[in-house]
N, C-alpha and C positions, 0 to 999 in steps of 0.2 A: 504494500500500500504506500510505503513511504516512496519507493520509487515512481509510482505513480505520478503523485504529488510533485517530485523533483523535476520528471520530468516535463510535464505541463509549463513549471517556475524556470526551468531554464528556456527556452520555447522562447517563451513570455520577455526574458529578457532579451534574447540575440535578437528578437525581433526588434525591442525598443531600441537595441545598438545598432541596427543597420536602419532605422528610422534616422537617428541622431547623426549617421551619418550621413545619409543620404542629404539631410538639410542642413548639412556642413559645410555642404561645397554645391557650389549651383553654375551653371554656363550661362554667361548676360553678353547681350548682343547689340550691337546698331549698326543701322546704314546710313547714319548722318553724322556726322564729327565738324565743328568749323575749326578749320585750318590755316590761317593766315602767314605766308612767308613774311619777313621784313628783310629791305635790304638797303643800300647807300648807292649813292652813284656819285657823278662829278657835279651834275646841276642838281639833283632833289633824290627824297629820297622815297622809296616807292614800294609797292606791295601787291599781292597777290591770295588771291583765298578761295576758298574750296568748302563745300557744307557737304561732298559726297563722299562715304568712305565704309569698310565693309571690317568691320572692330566685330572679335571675340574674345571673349575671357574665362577663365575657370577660378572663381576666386570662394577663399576655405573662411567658412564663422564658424564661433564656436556654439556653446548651449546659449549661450547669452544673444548670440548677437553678432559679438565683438569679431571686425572682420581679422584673422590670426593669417592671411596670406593670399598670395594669389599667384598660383599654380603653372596656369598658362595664361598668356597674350598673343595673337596675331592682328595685322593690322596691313587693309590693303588699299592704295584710294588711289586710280587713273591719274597720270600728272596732268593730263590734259584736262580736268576735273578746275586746273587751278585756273582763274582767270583775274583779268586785269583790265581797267578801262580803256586800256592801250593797245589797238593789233601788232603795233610794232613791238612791245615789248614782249606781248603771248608768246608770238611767235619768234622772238628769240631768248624768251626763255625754256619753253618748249624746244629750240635746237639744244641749249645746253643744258638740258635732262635728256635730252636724247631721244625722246620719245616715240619713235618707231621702233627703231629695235628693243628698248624696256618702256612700256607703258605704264608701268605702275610704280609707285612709291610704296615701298613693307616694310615692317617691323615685327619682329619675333622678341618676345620676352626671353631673357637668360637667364636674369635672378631677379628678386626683390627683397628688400630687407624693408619692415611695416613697424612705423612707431604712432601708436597714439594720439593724437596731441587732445581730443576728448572723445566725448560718448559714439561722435558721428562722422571728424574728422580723422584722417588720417595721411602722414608724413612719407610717401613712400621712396625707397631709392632701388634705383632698378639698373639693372646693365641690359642693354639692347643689342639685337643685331640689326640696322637701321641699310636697309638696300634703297640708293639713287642712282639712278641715272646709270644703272647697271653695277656699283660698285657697290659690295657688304662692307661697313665698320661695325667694330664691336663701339657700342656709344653709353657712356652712363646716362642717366636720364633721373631727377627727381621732379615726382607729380605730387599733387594734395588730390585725394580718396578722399569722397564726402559719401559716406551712407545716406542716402535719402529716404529710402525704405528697406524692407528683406528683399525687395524685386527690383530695385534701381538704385544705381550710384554714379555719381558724377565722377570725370578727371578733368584735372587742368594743369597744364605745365608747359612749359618755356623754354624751347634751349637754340644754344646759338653756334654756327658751326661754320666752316670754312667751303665752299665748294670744291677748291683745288682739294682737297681730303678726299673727295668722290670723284677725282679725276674728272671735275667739271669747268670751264674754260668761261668764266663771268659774264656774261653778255655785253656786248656795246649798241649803241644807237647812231641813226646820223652819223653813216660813215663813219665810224671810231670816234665821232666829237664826244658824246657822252659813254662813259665809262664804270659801270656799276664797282661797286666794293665784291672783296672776297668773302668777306663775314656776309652772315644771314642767321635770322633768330626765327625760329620756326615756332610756333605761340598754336596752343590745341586746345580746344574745348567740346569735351563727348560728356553723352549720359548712356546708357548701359542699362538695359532691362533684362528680365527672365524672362 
């Protein structure tokens, strides 16, 4: 009898542990991300942005809540997705991403180390493998992770990078008169549903 009884109680518990796990870790998705590049040039300084992009994630909470990691990241958006008030710039920014032979802009999460900073926000640092214009760098990256609910969470973050890094050649205007910078700040803002 007493086996009985154990066995039903244990049953009972692997069940509530593959529950607990199951709403541990969840897969959150979007098709939209705004993207804004910034960048310098010799006359002004000028930008480029993008609201289309194809973001998934597998990110781990615990019983509480508390988001304790996030497992995977991919992240894919057409560069021709980017646009600008300018044909002349599009389309020479557009040559130097190359966009025939790679039409996409990716990112693959590597790692992430997740700090706190309260109930909803969180601090993340992450290493990326960040593919332009045909070339992978390994890229550090920190975002802020805003829990908004258990089914959505916001990112946002900032980072600024060199093109010549991605074997990309800066664009000029006007016959070589205007002359963009090598730096660019790449500035992201997604939300992420289940």
């Amino acid at each position: 009898m007493r086996n009985l009884i154990k066995s039903p109680l244990i049953m009972v518990g692997v069940f509530l542990l593959l529950v607990g796990w199951v709403n541990a870790q969840g897969k959150f998705t979007s098709k939209t991300a705004t993207m804004t590049i910034e960048g310098t040039s010799t006359m002004h300084d000028w930008h480029m942005k993008s609201s289309a992009a194809d973001i998934s994630a597998m990110i781990e909470t615990d019983a509480s809540g508390k988001v304790t990691g996030i497992k995977s990241m991919s992240f894919t958006m057409a560069a021709k997705s980017l646009k600008s008030g300018k044909d002349e710039m599009k389309k020479n920014a557009y040559k130097a991403l190359k966009t025939e032979q790679n039409p996409n802009i990716t990112a693959s999460l590597k790692k992430a180390d997740i700090t706190a900073k309260d109930a909803k926000t969180y601090a993340v640092k992450s290493t990326i493998n960040l593919t332009i214009a045909g070339k992978t760098l390994e890229v550090p990256l920190d975002v802020t992770l805003v829990k908004i609910s258990d089914s959505s969470f916001s990112i946002k973050g900032s980072k600024s990078l060199k093109m010549t890094s991605f074997e990309m050649k800066p664009p000029s205007f006007m016959m070589g008169a205007v002359k963009t910078g090598d730096e660019i700040t790449i500035k992201f803002d997604l939300t992420l549903n289940q």
